[in-house]
C-alpha positions, 0 to 999 in steps of 0.5 A: 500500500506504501508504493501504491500511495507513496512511488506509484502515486495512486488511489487505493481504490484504484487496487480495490481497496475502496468501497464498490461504487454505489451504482455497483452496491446491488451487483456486489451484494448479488455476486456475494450471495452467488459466490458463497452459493458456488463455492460452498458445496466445493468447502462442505465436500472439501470437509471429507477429504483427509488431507484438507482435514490434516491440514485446515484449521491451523489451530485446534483443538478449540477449546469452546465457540469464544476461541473459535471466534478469536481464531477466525477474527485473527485470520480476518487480516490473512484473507484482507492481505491474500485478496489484496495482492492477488485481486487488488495489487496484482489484477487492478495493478496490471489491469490498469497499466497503459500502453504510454505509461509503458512506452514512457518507461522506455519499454515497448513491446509493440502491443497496441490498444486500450489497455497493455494486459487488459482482461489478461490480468485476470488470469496472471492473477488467477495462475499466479494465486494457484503457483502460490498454492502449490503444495497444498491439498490437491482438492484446494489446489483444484479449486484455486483455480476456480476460485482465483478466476470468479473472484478475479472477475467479480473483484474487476467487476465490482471495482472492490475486493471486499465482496471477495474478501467477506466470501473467502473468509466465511467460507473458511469460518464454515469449513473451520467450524466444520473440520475444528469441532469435528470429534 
């Protein structure tokens, strides 16, 4: 955020730190719910898989619901952190870069028109976040990629990462909650 503000000379908002604009607050509150909707029968499946069970939560036992509780706060800014760099940092970053922008840096590569990366942003973020994730459970590594493009797309669209940040968190709050207090 420091080299956004400070060297880059740009918003937050313009790497989706910002609120969704309000003509857009109907958009996010429906790809939210259609988020969490897709992505939770993947998480309750994932609660059978052995591996993901070895692996997720990183804490437990739990002791009673309040450490449950203050685990899952505590892991809040792990999620607003991952979602930054890969949807805000990473896909905003380079969605936005500029033919001239380009050009005035003394590099050109001889690509033309509106935008350098554009669109393609979403996928170097989304291949990205999966690299990130190797070594994890294959289930999870399966679904990074899922994951990494349909909140890549709803992050561009909706101009924000906190939509994406509340979904991936509750998610994990679920399959934490499922796998933690499991016997």
């Amino acid at each position: 955020m420091l080299l956004i503000k400070f060297v880059f000379k740009q918003r937050l908002s313009d790497y989706g730190l910002g609120l969704p604009p309000r003509r857009l607050w109907k958009l996010s509150a429906q790809t939210f719910i259609v988020l969490m909707a897709l992505c939770l029968p993947a998480f309750l499946i994932a609660t059978g898989n052995a591996d993901m069970r070895a692996t997720y939560p990183f804490y437990r036992p739990f002791k009673d619901a309040g450490e449950f509780i203050l685990y899952e706060l505590t892991y809040l800014p792990f999620f607003i952190a991952i979602e930054f760099i890969f949807r805000g940092y990473l896909l905003f970053g380079l969605a936005g870069v500029r033919d001239e922008e380009v050009r005035r840096r003394g590099t050109n590569l001889g690509v033309s028109g509106e935008l350098f990366f554009g669109k393609y942003a979403l996928l170097i973020q989304m291949l990205s976040y999966t690299a990130w994730r190797l070594g994890k459970p294959l289930p999870e590594l399966w679904g990074t990629l899922a994951w990494g493009l349909a909140a890549g797309v709803m992050a561009y669209t909706i101009k924000s990462i906190w939509p994406v940040v509340a979904a991936h968190w509750l998610l994990n709050v679920v399959f934490d909650a499922l796998v933690g207090f499991a016997p």
